[in-house]
N, C-alpha and C positions, 0 to 999 in steps of 0.2 A: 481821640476817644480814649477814655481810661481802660486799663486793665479790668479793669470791676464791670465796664460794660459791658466787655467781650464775655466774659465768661462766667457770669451768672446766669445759669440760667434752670430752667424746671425740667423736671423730670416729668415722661409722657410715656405709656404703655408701651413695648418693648423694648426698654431698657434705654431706649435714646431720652436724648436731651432736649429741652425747645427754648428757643428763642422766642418770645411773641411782642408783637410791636401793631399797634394800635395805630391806623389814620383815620386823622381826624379832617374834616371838610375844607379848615381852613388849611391842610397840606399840612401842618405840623404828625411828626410822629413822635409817638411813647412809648419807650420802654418799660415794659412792664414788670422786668426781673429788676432794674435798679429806678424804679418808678422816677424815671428822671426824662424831659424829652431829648431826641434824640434827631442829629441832621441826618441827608440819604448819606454822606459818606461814613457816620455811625452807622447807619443800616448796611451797606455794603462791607465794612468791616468786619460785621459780626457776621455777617454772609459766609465772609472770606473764612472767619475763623471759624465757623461753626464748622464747613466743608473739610476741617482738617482736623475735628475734633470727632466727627459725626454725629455731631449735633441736628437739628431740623431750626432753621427759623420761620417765621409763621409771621404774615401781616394781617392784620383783620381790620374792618370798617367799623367805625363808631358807631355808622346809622343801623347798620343788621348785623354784624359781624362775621360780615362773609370775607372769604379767602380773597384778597388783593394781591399775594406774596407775589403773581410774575410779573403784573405790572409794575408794584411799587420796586421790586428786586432790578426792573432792567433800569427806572430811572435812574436808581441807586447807582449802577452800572455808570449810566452816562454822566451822572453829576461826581463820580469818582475819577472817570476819564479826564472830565475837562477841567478837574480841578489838578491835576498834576502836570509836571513839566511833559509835555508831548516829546520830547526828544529821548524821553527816560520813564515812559510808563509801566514798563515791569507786568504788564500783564501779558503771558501771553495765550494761543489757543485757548491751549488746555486748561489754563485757569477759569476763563470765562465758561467754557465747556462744563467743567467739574461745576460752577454757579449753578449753573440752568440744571443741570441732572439734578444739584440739591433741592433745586427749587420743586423741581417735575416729583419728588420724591413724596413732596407733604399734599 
């Protein structure tokens, strides 16, 4: 994922930052701060990075635009997992932990 993805993003009443990402039925997502689509390990990226910036990232539904962020945030999760070498994932607890608090946040 480029640098530009991770870190554009909009400004949202107190003072934080938002990430917002659109899914859409057929499973594809869009980033809406670099209007570009975007795979789950872009969405778990900017996860990643938003948690260390104190950002908020935000998933919504094309059909009503309701909050999807825990679901779509944990596949992100898993399809971040299983795209890396298992012997070297780099994740540990507390990262996934710090995830979910972001998430629980929005």
């Amino acid at each position: 994922m480029s640098e530009e993805m991770v870190h554009r993003e909009e400004p949202v009443a107190g003072g934080k930052r938002e990430v917002v990402f659109v899914k859409y039925g057929n499973r594809k997502l869009y980033n809406t701060a670099t209007s570009a689509y975007a795979s789950m390990v872009d969405l778990f990226d900017a996860a990643a990075a938003s948690s260390a910036s104190g950002a908020v990232v935000r998933v919504t539904s094309d059909v009503d635009g309701g909050d999807v962020t825990l679901a779509t945030v944990c596949r992100a999760l898993y399809e971040k997992v299983k795209s890396m070498d298992q012997t070297r994932v780099g994740l540990s607890s507390s990262d996934v932990v710090a995830l979910f608090a972001k998430v629980k946040e929005t």
